[in-house]
C-alpha positions as CSV (number, residue, x, y, z in Angstrom):
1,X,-69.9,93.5,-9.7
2,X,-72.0,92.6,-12.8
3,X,-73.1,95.0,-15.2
4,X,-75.7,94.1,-17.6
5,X,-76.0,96.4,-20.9
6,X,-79.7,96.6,-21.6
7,X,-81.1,99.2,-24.6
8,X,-81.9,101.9,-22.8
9,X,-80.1,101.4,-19.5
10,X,-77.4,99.5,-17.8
11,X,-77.8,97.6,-14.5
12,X,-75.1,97.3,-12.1
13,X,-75.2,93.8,-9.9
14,X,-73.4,93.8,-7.1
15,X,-72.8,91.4,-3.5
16,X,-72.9,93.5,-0.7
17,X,-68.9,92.9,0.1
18,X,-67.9,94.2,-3.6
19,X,-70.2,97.5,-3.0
20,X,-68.3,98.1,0.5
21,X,-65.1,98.1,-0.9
22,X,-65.9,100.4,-3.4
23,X,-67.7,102.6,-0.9
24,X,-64.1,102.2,1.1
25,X,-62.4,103.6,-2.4
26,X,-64.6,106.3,-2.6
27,X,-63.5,107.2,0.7
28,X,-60.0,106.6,0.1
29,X,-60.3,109.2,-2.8
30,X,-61.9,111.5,-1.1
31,X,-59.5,111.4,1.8
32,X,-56.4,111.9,-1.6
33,X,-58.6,114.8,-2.4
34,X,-58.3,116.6,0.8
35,X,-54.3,115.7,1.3
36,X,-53.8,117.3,-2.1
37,X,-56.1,120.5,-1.5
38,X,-53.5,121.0,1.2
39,X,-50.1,120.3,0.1
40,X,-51.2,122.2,-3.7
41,X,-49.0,119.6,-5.8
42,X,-50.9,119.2,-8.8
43,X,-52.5,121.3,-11.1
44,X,-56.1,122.6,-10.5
45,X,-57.4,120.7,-13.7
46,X,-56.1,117.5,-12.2
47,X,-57.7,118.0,-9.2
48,X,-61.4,119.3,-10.8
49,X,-61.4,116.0,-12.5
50,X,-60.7,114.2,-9.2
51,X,-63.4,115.9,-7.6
52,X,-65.9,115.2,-10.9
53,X,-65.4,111.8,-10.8
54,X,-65.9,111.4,-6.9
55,X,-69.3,113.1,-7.2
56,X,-70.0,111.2,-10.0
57,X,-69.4,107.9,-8.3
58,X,-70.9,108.9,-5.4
59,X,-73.8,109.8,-7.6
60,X,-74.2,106.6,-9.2
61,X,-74.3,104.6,-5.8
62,X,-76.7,107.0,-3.9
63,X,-74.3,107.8,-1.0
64,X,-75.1,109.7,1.5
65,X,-72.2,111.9,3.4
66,X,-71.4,111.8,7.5
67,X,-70.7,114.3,8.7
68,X,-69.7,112.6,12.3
69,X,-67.0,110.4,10.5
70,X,-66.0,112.7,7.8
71,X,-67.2,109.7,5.0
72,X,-69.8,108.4,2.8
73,X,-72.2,105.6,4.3
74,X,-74.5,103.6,2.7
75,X,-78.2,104.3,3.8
76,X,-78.9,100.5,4.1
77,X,-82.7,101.2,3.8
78,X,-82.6,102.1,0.1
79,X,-80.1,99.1,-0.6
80,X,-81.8,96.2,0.9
């Protein structure tokens, strides 16, 4: 991925094979998130922050969530 730091924004550059593997770690966090809702081994705080920065990733890359799979996709027509 290249990020380029303009003045008022930055602009994330990225091959199609980098953005899938970071779709595949936003799914690999999200699937973490569920295993430690069930087992309760951390503190609450630790897992709020968890959760904020998955939605905030997921924010950033304009995924969408599927419900057939249980995981975030990429809508290919807004990325091509």
């Amino acid at each position: 991925m290249k990020v380029k730091h303009l003045k008022n924004k930055i602009i994330i550059e990225s091959n199609k094979e980098d953005f899938n593997d970071l779709v595949t770690r936003i799914n690999e966090l999200s699937n973490l998130l569920n295993t430690i809702h069930e087992i309760n081994d951390l503190y609450l705080s630790d897992i709020t922050t968890l959760e904020k920065l998955k939605y905030q990733v997921v924010n950033l890359l304009d995924l969408n969530w599927n419900s057939d799979n249980y995981k975030y996709v990429i809508e290919e027509n807004k990325h091509e």
